[in-house]
N, C-alpha and C positions, 0 to 999 in steps of 0.2 A: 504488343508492348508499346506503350506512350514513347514518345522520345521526351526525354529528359529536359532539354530545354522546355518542354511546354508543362511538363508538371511542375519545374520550378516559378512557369512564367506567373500557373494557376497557381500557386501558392500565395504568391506573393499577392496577389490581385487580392484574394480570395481571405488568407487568412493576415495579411498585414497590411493590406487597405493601402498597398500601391498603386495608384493611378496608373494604366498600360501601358498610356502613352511615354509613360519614361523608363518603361524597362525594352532595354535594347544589351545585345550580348557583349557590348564594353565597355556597360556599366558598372563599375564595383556598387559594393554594398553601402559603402560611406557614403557614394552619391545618392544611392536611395537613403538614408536616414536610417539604415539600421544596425541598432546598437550592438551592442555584445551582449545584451539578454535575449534581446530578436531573435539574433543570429543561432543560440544556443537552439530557443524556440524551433527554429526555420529546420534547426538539424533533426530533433523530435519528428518533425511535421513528414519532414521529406523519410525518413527511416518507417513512418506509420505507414504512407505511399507508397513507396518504392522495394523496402524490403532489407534496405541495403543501408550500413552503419557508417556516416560518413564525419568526419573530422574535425572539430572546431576550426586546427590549425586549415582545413581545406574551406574551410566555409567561411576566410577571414575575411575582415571589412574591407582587407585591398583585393580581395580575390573578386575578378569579373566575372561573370553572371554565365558567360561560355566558358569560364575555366571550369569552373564548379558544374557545369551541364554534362563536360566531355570528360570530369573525376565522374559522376554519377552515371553517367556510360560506360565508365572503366570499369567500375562497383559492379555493374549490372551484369556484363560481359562475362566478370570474372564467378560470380553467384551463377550464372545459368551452361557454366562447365562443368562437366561430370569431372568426379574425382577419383581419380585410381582407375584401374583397369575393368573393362566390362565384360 
């Protein structure tokens, strides 16, 4: 399984044409230039990726770049738990 920080890194790189060298993990979103349609966008993108349905409210433009990495860890952890008894 990717670690999360590097599918969000490739995202960004990839499909919103951020330059690398400014994505660092305490960077929010507003530093990077992206709006609240991006961001909508960024949630689609990562959900199509990773599998896992994450938040407008978590994927806010003050939310930094490792908060949003270690939510998408928490998503992922919590999807690849069996449910109920086996």
């Amino acid at each position: 399984m990717p670690d999360s920080y590097d599918v969000l890194r490739s995202v960004l790189t990839s499909s919103f044409r951020v330059p690398e060298d400014e994505i660092e993990p305490g960077r929010t979103f507003a530093q990077l230039d992206l709006d609240s349609l991006a961001l909508t966008e960024l949630v689609l993108v990562l959900h199509e990726r990773l599998g896992v349905r994450v938040s407008t409210e978590a994927a806010s433009r003050t939310a930094t770049l490792e908060e949003v990495a270690r939510h998408l860890d928490a998503l992922r952890a919590e999807g690849a738990r069996p449910v109920g008894p086996s």
